[in-house]
C-alpha positions in Angstrom: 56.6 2.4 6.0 53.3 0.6 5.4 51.4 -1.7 8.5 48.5 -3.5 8.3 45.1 -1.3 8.6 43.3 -1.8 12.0 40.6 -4.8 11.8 38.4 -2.4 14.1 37.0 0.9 12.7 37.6 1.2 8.7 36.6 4.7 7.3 37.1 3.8 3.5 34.1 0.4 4.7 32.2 3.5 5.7 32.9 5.2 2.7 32.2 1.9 0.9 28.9 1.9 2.1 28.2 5.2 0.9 29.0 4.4 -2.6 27.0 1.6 -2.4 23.6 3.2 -0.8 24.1 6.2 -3.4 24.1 3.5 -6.0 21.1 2.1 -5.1 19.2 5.2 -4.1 20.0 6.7 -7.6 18.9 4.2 -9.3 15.1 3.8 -7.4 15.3 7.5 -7.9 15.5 7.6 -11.5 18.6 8.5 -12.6 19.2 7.0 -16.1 22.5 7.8 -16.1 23.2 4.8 -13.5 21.5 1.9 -15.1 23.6 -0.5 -12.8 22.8 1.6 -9.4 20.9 -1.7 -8.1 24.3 -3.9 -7.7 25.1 -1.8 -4.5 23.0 -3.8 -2.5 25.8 -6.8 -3.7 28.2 -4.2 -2.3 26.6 -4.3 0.9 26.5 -8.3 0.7 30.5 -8.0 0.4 30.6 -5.4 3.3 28.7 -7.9 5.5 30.7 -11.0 4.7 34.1 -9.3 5.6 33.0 -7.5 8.6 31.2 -10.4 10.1 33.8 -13.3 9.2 36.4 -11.1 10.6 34.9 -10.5 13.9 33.7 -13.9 14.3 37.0 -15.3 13.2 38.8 -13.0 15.8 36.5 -14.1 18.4 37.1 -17.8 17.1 40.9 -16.9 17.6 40.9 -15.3 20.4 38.2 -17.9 22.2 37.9 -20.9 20.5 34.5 -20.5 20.0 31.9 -18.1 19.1 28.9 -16.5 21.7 25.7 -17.0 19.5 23.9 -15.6 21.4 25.8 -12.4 22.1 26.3 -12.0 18.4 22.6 -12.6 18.0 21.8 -9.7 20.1 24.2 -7.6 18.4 22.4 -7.9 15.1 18.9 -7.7 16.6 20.0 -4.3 18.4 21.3 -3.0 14.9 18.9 -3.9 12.4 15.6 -4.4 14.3 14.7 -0.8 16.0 15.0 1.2 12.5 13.5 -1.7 10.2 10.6 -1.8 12.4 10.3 1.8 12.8 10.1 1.9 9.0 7.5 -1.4 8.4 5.0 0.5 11.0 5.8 4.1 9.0 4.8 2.4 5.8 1.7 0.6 6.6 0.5 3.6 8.1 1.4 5.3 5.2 0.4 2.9 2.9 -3.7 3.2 4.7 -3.8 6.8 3.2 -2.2 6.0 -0.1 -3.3 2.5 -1.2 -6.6 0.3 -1.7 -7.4 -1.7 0.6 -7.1 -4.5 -1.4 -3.7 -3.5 -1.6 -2.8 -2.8 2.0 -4.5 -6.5 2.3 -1.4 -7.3 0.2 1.5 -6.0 1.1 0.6 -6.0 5.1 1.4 -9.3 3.9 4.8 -8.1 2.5 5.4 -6.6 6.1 4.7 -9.4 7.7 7.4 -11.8 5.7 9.5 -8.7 6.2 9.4 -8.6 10.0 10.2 -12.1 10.0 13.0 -12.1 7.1 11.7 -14.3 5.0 10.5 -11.8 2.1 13.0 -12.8 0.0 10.9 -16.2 -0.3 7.6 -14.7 -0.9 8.6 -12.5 -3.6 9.9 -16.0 -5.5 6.4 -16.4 -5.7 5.3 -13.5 -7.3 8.5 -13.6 -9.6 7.1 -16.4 -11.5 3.8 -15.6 -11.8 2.7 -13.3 -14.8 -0.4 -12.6 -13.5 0.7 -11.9 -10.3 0.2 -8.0 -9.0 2.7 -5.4 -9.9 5.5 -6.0 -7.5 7.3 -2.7 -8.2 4.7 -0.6 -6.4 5.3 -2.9 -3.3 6.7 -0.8 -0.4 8.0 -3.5 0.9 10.0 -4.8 -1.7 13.5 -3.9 -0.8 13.4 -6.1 2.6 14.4 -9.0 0.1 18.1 -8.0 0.7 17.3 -7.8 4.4 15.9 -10.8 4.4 18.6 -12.5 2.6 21.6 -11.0 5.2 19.6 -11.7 8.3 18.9 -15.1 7.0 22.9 -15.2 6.2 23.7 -13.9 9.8 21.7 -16.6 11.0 23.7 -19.4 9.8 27.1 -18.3 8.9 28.6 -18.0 12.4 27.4 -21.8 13.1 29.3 -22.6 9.7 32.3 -21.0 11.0 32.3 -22.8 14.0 31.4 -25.9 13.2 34.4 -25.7 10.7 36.9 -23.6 13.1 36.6 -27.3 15.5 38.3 -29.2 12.7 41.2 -26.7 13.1 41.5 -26.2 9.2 44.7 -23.6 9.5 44.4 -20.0 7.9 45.3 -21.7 4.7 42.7 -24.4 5.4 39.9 -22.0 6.1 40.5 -20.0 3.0 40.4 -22.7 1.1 36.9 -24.0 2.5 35.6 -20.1 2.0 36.9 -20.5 -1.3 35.1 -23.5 -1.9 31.6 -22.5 -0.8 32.3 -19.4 -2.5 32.8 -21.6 -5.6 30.0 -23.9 -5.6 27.8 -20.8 -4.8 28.7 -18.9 -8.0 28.5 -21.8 -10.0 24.9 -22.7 -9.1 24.4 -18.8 -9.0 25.6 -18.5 -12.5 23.6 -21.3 -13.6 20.4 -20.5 -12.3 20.7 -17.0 -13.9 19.9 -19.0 -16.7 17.5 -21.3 -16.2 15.4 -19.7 -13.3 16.3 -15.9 -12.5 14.3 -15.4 -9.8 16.3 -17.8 -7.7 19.2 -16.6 -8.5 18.5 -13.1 -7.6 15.8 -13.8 -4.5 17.3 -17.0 -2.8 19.9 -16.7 0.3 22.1 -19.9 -0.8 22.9 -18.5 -4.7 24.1 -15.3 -3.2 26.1 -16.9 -0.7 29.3 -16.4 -2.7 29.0 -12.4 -2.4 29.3 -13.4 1.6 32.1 -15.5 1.1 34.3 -13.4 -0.9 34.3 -10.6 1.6 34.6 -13.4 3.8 37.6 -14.4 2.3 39.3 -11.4 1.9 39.1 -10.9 5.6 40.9 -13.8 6.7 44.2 -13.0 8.3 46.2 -14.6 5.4 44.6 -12.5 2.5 44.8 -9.1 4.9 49.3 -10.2 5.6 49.2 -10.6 2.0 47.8 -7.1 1.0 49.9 -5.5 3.7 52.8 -6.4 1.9 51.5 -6.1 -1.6 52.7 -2.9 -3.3 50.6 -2.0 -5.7 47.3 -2.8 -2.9 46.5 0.5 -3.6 46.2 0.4 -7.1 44.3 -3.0 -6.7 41.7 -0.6 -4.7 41.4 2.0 -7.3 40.9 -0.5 -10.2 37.9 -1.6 -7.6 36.7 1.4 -7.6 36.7 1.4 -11.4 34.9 -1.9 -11.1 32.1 -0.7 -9.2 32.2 2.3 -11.6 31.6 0.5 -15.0 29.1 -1.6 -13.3 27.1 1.4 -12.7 26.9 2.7 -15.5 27.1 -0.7 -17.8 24.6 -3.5 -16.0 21.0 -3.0 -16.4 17.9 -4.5 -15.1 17.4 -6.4 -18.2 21.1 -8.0 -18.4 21.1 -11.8 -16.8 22.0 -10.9 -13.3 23.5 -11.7 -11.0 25.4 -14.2 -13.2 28.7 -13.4 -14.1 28.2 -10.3 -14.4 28.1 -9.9 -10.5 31.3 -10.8 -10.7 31.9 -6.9 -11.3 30.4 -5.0 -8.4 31.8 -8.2 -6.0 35.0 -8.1 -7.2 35.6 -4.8 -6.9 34.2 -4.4 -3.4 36.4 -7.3 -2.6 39.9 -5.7 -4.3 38.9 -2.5 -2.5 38.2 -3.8 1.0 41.8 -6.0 0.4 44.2 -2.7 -0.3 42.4 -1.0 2.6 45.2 -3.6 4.4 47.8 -1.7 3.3 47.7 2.0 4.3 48.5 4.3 2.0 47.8 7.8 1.1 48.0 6.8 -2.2 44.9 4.5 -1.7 41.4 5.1 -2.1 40.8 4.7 1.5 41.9 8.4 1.8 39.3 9.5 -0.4 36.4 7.6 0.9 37.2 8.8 4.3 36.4 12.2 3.4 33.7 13.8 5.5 30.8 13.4 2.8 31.3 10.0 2.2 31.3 9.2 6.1 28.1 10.9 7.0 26.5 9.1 3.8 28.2 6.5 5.4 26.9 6.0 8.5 23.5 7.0 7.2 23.3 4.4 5.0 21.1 1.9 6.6 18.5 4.1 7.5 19.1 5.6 3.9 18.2 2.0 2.6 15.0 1.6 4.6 13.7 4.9 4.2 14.1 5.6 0.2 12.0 2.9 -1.3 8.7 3.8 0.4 9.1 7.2 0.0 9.5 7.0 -3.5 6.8 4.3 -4.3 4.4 6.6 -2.8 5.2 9.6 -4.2 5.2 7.8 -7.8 1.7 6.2 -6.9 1.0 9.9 -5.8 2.1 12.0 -8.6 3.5 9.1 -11.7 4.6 11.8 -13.3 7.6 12.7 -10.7 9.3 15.6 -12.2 13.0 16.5 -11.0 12.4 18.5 -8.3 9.8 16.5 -7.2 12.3 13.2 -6.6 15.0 16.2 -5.6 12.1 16.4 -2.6 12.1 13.0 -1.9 15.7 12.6 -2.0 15.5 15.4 1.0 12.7 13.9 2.6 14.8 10.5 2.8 17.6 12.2 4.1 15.7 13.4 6.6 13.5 10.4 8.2 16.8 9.2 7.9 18.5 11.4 10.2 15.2 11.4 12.5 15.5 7.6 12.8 19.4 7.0 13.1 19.5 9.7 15.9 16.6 8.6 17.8 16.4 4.6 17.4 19.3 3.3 15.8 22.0 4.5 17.5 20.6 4.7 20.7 19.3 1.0 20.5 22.6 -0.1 19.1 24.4 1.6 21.8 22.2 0.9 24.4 24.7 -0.7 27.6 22.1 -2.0 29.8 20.7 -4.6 26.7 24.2 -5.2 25.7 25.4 -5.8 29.2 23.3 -9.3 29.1 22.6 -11.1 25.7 19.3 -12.3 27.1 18.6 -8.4 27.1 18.8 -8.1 23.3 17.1 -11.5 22.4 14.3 -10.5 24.1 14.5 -6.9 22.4 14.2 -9.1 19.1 11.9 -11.4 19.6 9.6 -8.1 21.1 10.6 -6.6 18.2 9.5 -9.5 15.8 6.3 -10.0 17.3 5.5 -6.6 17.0 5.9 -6.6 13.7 4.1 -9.3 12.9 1.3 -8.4 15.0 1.1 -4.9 13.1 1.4 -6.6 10.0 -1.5 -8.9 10.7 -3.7 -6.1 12.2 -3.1 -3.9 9.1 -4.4 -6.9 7.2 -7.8 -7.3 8.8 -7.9 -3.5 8.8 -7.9 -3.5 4.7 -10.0 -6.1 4.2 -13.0 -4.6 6.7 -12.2 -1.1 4.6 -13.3 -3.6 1.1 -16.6 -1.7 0.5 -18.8 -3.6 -2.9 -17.2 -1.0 -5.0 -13.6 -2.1 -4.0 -15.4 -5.6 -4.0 -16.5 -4.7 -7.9 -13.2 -3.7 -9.0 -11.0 -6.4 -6.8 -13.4 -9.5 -8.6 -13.2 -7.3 -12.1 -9.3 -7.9 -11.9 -8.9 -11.5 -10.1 -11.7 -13.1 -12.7 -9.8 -15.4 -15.1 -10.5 -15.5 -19.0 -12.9 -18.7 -20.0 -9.5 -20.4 -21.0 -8.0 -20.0 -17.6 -11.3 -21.1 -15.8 -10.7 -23.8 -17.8 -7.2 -24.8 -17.1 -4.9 -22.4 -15.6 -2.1 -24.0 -17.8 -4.0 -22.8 -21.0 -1.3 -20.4 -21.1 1.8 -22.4 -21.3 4.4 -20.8 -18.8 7.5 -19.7 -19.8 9.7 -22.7 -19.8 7.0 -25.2 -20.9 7.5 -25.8 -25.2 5.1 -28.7 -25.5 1.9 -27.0 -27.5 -1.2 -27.8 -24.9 -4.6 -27.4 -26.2 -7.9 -26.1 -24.9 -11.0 -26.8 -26.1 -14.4 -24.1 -25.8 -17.4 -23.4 -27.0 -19.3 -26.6 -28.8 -16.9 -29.2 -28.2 -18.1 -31.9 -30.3 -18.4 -29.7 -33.5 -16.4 -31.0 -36.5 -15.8 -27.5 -37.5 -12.6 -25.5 -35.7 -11.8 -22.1 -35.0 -8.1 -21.8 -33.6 -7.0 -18.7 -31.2 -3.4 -18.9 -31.8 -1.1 -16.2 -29.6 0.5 -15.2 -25.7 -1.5 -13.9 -22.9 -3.3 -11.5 -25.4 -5.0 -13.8 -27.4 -5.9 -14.8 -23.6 -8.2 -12.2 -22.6 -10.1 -12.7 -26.1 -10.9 -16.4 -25.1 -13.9 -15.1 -23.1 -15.9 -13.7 -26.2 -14.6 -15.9 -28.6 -16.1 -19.1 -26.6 -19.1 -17.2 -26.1 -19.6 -16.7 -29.9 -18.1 -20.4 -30.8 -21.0 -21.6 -28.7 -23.7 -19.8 -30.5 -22.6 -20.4 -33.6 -21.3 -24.3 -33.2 -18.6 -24.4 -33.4 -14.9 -25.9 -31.1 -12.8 -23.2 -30.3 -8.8 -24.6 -29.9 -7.0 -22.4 -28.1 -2.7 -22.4 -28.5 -1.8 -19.8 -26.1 2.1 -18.9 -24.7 3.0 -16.3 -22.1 5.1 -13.1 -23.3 5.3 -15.6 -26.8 4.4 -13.7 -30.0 2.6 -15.4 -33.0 4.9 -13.5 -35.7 7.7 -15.7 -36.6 10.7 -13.1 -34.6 13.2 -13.7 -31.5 11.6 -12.5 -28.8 13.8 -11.6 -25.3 12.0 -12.6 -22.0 12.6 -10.3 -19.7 11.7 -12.3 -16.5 14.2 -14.8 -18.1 16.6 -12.4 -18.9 18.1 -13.9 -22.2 16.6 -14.8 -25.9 13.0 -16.9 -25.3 14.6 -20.3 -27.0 11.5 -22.2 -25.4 8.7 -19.6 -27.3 10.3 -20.1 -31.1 10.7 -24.0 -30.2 6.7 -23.6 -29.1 5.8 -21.8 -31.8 7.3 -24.4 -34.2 5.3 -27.0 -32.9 2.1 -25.1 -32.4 1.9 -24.0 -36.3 2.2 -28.0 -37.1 -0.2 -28.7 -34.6 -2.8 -26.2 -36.1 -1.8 -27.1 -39.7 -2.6 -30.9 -38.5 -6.0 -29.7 -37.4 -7.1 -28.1 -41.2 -9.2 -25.4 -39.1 -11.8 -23.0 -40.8 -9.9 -20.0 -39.0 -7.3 -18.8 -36.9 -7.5 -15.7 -34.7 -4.4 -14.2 -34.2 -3.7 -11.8 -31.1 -0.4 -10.7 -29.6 0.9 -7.7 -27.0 2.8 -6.4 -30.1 4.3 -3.7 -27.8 6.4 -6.3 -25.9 8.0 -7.4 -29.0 8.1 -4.7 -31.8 10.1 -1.1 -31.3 7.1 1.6 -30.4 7.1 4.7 -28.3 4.4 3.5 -25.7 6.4 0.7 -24.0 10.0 2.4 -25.3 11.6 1.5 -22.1 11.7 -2.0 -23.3 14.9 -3.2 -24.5 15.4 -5.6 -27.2 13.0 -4.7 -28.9 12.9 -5.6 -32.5 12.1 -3.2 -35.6 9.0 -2.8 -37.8 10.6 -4.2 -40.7 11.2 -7.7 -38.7 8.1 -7.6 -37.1 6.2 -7.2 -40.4 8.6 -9.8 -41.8 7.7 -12.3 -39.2 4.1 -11.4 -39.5 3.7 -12.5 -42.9 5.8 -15.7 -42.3 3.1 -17.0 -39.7 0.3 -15.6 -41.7 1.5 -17.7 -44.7 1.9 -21.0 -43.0 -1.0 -20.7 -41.3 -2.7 -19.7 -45.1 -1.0 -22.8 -46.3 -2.7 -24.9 -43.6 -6.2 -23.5 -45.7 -7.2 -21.6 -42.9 -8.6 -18.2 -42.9 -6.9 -15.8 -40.9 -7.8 -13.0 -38.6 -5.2 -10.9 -37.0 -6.6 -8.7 -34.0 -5.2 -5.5 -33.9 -3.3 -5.1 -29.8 -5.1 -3.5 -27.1 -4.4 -0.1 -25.7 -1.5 0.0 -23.3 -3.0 2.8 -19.8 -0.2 4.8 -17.9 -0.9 3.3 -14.4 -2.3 -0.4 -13.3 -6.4 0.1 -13.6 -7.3 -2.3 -10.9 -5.0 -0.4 -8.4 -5.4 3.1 -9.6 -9.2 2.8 -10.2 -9.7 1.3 -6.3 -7.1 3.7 -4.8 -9.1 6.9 -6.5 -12.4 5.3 -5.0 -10.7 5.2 -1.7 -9.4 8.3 -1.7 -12.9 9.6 -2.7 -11.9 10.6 -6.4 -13.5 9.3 -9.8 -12.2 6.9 -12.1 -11.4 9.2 -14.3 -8.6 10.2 -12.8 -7.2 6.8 -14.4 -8.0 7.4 -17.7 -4.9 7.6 -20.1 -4.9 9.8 -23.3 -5.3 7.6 -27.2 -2.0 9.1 -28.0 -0.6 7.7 -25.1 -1.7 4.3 -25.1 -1.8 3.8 -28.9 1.4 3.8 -31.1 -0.6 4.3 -34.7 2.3 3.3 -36.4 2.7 0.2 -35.2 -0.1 -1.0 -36.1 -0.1 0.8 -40.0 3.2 -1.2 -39.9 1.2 -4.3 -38.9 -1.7 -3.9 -41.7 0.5 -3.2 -44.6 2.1 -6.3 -43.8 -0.7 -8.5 -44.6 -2.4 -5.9 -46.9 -3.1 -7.7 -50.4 -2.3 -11.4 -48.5 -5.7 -13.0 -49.5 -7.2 -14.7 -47.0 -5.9 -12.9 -44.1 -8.0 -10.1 -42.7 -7.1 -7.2 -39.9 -9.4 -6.6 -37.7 -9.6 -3.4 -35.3 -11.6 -3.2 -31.9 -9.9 0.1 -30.3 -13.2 1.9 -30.6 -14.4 -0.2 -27.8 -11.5 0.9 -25.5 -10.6 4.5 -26.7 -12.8 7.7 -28.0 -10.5 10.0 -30.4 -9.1 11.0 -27.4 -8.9 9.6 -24.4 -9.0 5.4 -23.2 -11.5 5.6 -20.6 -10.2 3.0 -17.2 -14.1 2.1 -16.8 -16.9 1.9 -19.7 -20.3 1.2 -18.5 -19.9 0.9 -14.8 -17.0 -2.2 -15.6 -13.9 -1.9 -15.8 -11.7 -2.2 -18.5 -8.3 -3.9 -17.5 -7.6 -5.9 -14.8 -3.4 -4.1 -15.4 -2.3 -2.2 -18.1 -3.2 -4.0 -21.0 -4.7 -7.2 -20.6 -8.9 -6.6 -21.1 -10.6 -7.5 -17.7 -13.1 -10.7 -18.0 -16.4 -8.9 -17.3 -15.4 -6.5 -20.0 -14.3 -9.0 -22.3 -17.5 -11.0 -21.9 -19.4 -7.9 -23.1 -17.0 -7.3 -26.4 -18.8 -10.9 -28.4 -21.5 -8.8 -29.8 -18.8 -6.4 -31.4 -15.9 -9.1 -31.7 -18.5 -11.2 -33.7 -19.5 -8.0 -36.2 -15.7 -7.5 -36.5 -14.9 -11.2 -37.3 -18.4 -11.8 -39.3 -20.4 -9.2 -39.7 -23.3 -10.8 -37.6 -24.3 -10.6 -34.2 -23.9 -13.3 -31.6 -26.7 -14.7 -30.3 -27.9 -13.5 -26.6 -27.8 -15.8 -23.9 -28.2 -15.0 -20.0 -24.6 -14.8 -18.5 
């Protein structure tokens, strides 16, 4: 005889969550073997939307109305202790570990986080390209905080508001089916026009709410109870969850459809558990393993990220049993934490005996946070000595094209060719720079030398757009980069049109072209088509009776120079320490590949600059007291400025003429 499970305590949810923390943990951990590990936090979303809509629909039931304010209190008690615990762990962390410039930064982070609106100020960041590396932000994972709380915060006012039209059970599932529907629609869409949003903002992940949501309601769970095969709807779930483990990857358009996966099956799974079985996959999950995980989980979630963004920053070479230590290490602030805040504070009786009690808890709580947040900030920046100051101004300085006109490099969804004019503006004789973000930091010397030599430098310039004629992936867009080949089309017209005496031709050919130095790239395409769709450009631009000069790429350094060169400074090391070895930065091959394919083209030169960057050995982070890149690969302004003496020799054989900068 089967009866419906228990709408209190669940241990296959509890075993649920520990499926879905492993996920996630594995995957920040580095285990390549679970390239979809991320999508547990849309477990988690699932989780949420059932447990809440259930208890608030109960109450509804039971009431006719909902206590806000008790429920309030109830979430402040159970996410606020631990989340603050970890935000003040981290910053204090974070003063040993980071520049100041970067504590500046991501007290910032702490402070959105301790407010829950992270999730918004990462959009930012999201689409710009020249925004700081967002990966090393300890911080980062709040964004799924963020966008819970912010779901917590509205959808038991939703409920209400729609439980007073007294819709039915069949009525309310089919409004939660609705918003569920208009939420993965727009979701969906925005996947493909504008990830970030789609990922980042609370309203296109609504849906993941609403289908746990759904499945709780009192008509889906009397359905399951008397649905045989429930529990072979929960272990296809599981098998769900399982092949979106291992198949999604950060690169795939997500969450899209292919969300559909993780929520589904987290769905299906939390829908059998109404139907007891031993059959069922409840039985396993409620093993003792996956209930300790289990109740861990949260604390698991808040503790894992910074632990293993510092140790990375520490040692970027983590070896096994070095994230085998973190891994312990998480387990056991964990422990610490759930033990000594969480659960106490959750189960405290005297603040849940009066709501007022636990709203004042989180708006103490909040505050704090904040406050800690903002004090951490004016810490950093009073800890910005001139050599921090040196290297901070070194990487915030924009190329001559971007002091300019910051749109000189056309975004990512712009295909209209925008031109900028340097150097002598009024000479009838052009030089055209002609390339992405690459081409970019070369505008500095090239404008330099256009001056002293009279002539108008044109730049056409594309982020993460490559010159050679190939389909290029975005991976901030996640899909094919339609808008780059529809820009490039129009920029070669547009330069043909212009009959210039040259082009200079520069690229990040590792973002686009197969090569061991970026190889966790996907979508990469091979030598033979890069070559191909070198020559094609090359040609047209031949055709256009131009002469043309293709600048061999850049160096690509282990570790961002800005940050690593300020945080070794701080932590009273040399720069050296962020120096990268040549056969680390420099795939050779690549770039043989790249000369034979305009070898014995006449009128088309190759010209190589990596002596200025690299020794036969080594790729220095600062030459001559500057500093070389402001990130990984793109050449930092003051250093650029000093490469026109060279860059001129390369390109003519001359030197420029010296001027006072």
């Amino acid at each position: 005889m089967t009866t419906p499970a228990s709408a209190s305590f669940r241990p296959d949810i509890e075993g649920l969550r520990a499926i879905a923390v492993a996920g996630v943990v594995a995957f920040h951990f580095g285990m390549t073997s679970l390239p979809g590990g991320f999508i547990g936090v849309d477990i988690f979303f699932v989780i949420s939307g059932y447990l809440i809509t259930s208890h608030l629909m109960q109450e509804i039931g039971r009431t006719g109305t909902v206590d806000l304010w008790r429920f309030y209190g109830r979430r402040a008690r159970r996410l606020l202790p631990a989340s603050l615990l970890v935000i003040a762990a981290t910053l204090a962390a974070g003063y040993l570990i980071l520049a100041p410039s970067e504590q500046q930064l991501y007290a910032k982070g702490a402070l959105f986080a301790s407010t829950y609106v992270i999730n918004m100020w990462l959009l930012r960041w999201s689409f710009d390209y020249f925004a700081t590396d967002t990966a090393n932000n300890p911080f980062l994972h709040f964004w799924s905080l963020s966008v819970e709380e912010q779901f917590y915060l509205l959808w038991p006012a939703l409920l209400l508001l729609v439980a007073r039209f007294r819709p039915g059970e069949r009525g309310m599932a089919v409004l939660l089916a609705l918003a569920a529907l208009v939420s993965f629609a727009a979701s969906a869409w925005m996947t493909k026009t504008s990830q970030p949003w789609a990922f980042y903002f609370s309203p296109l992940r609504a849906w993941e709410f609403a289908a746990g949501g759904l499945v709780s309601l009192p008509v889906a769970r009397r359905w399951a109870a008397g649905y045989r095969p429930a529990p072979a709807m929960g272990w296809a779930g599981i098998a769900l969850i399982g092949a979106a483990y291992l198949s999604v990857r950060e690169t795939d358009p997500f969450p899209g459809l292919i969300a559909l996966m993780p929520v589904a099956g987290t769905a299906m799974l939390l829908l059998s558990g109404a139907r007891q079985s031993r059959s069922a996959p409840g039985a396993a999950l409620a093993l003792a393993p996956f209930q300790w995980v289990g109740k861990l989980s949260y604390s698991l979630y808040l503790w894992h990220w910074p632990v293993i963004v510092f140790a990375t920053i520490l040692v970027p070479d983590l070896s096994l049993a070095g994230r085998l230590a973190c891994l312990a290490l998480t387990f056991g602030l964990s422990m610490l934490s759930y033990h000594l805040v969480e659960n106490p504070v959750r189960l405290s009786g005297w603040l849940a005996a009066r709501s007022v009690r636990s709203l004042g808890l989180a708006a103490l709580l909040t505050s704090a946070g904040a406050t800690l947040s903002y004090a951490a900030a004016q810490l950093a920046a009073q800890s910005i000595d001139p050599n921090q100051r040196l290297i901070m101004e070194s990487a915030a300085r924009g190329s001559s094209a971007r002091q300019l006109d910051s749109g000189c490099v056309l975004a990512r969804e712009e295909t209209v060719p925008r031109r900028c004019i340097l150097g002598a503006a009024n000479s009838d004789r052009t030089v055209v720079l002609f390339g992405d973000s690459h081409a970019d930091h070369w505008s500095t010397p090239l404008a330099e030398i256009a001056e002293s030599r009279g002539w108008r430098l044109v730049t056409y310039m594309k982020s993460s757009c490559p010159a050679a004629q190939v389909q290029s992936w975005n991976e901030v867009l996640a899909r094919e980069y339609s808008e780059c080949d529809e820009w490039r089309r129009r920029a070669l017209d547009e330069i043909a049109a212009l009959k210039p005496e040259l082009v200079i031709v520069s690229q990040y050919s590792y973002s686009y072209v197969e090569n061991r130095v970026n190889g966790e790239l996907e979508h990469l395409v091979g030598r033979d088509a890069w070559a191909e769709g070198l020559r094609a450009s090359a040609d047209r631009l031949r055709k256009a009776g131009a002469e043309v000069v293709l600048i061999r790429d850049v160096p690509v350094h282990r570790s961002y120079l800005d940050k690593c060169v300020a945080r070794s400074l701080w932590q009273g090391r040399g720069a050296e320490a962020c120096d990268t070895p040549r056969d680390q930065a420099i795939d050779e091959q690549v770039f043989a590949a790249e000369q034979a394919a305009v070898a014995g083209m006449g009128g088309v030169r190759y010209v190589d600059l990596t002596g200025q960057f690299c020794d036969a050995r080594n790729c220095p982070a600062m030459i001559g007291g500057k500093l070389t890149f402001r990130d990984r690969h793109h050449i930092a302004t003051p250093y650029a400025a000093s490469l026109a003496a060279p860059l001129q020799r390369a390109i003519f054989g001359d030197q420029v003429a010296q001027r006072a900068r």
